[in-house]
N, C-alpha and C positions, 0 to 999 in steps of 0.2 A: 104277618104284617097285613094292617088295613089297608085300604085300598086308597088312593088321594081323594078327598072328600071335593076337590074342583077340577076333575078332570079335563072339564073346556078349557081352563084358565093355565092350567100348565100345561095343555095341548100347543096353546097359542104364544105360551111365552119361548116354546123350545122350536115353533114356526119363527117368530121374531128372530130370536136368536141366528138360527141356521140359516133366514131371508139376510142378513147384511154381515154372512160370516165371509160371503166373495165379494161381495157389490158397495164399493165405497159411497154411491150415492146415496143409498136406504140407511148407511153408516151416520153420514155426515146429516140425514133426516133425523133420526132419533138423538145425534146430539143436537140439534137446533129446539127440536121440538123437546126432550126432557132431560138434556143435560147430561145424558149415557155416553160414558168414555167408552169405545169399545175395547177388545182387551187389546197391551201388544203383540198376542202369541194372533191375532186378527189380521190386526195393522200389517204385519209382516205378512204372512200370506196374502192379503191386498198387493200388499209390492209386488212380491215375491211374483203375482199372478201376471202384471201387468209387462209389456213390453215396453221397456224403456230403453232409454240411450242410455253410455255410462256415467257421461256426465250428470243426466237425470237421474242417474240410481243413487249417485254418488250423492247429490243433493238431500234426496231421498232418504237416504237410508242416515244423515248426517242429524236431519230432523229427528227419524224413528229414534233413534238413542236418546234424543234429548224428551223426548214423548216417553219412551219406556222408563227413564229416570225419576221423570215429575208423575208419571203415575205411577207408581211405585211410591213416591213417597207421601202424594195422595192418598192412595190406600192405607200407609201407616197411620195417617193423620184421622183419619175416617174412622180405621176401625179403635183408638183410642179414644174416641168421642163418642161412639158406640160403648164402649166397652163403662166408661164414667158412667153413661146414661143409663147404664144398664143394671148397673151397681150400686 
């Protein structure tokens, strides 16, 4: 196997990634600024990290399903638009 011919550039995407895998504020930056859903296996560890009341988790986590739904079905919609484009 060669070697990645952009070494910096996939240094920095897997820094990105790992910068707002705990930190919902750097999260809610990349979606403002390019529209990056983060994942919801993400989303949940953001929760999961944070101390909340239960009533706050409960709120929480009532959203997170309806977030890991619609992305989810984002995803399928995306990657069929890809897939025509591609063909």
């Amino acid at each position: 196997m060669g070697e990645d011919p952009r070494p910096h550039r996939h240094h920095s995407c897997i820094t990105i990634c790992c910068m707002y895998h705990y930190d919902p504020a750097t999260a809610l930056d990349e979606l403002s600024e390019e529209a990056i859903l983060p994942n919801p296996v993400r989303v949940r560890d953001m929760i999961l990290r944070q101390r909340l009341t239960p009533d706050r988790s409960l709120e929480l986590n009532r959203l997170f399903l309806e977030y890991q739904k619609f992305f989810g079905e984002a995803q399928k919609l995306g990657k069929e638009i890809l897939k025509q484009l591609t063909a």
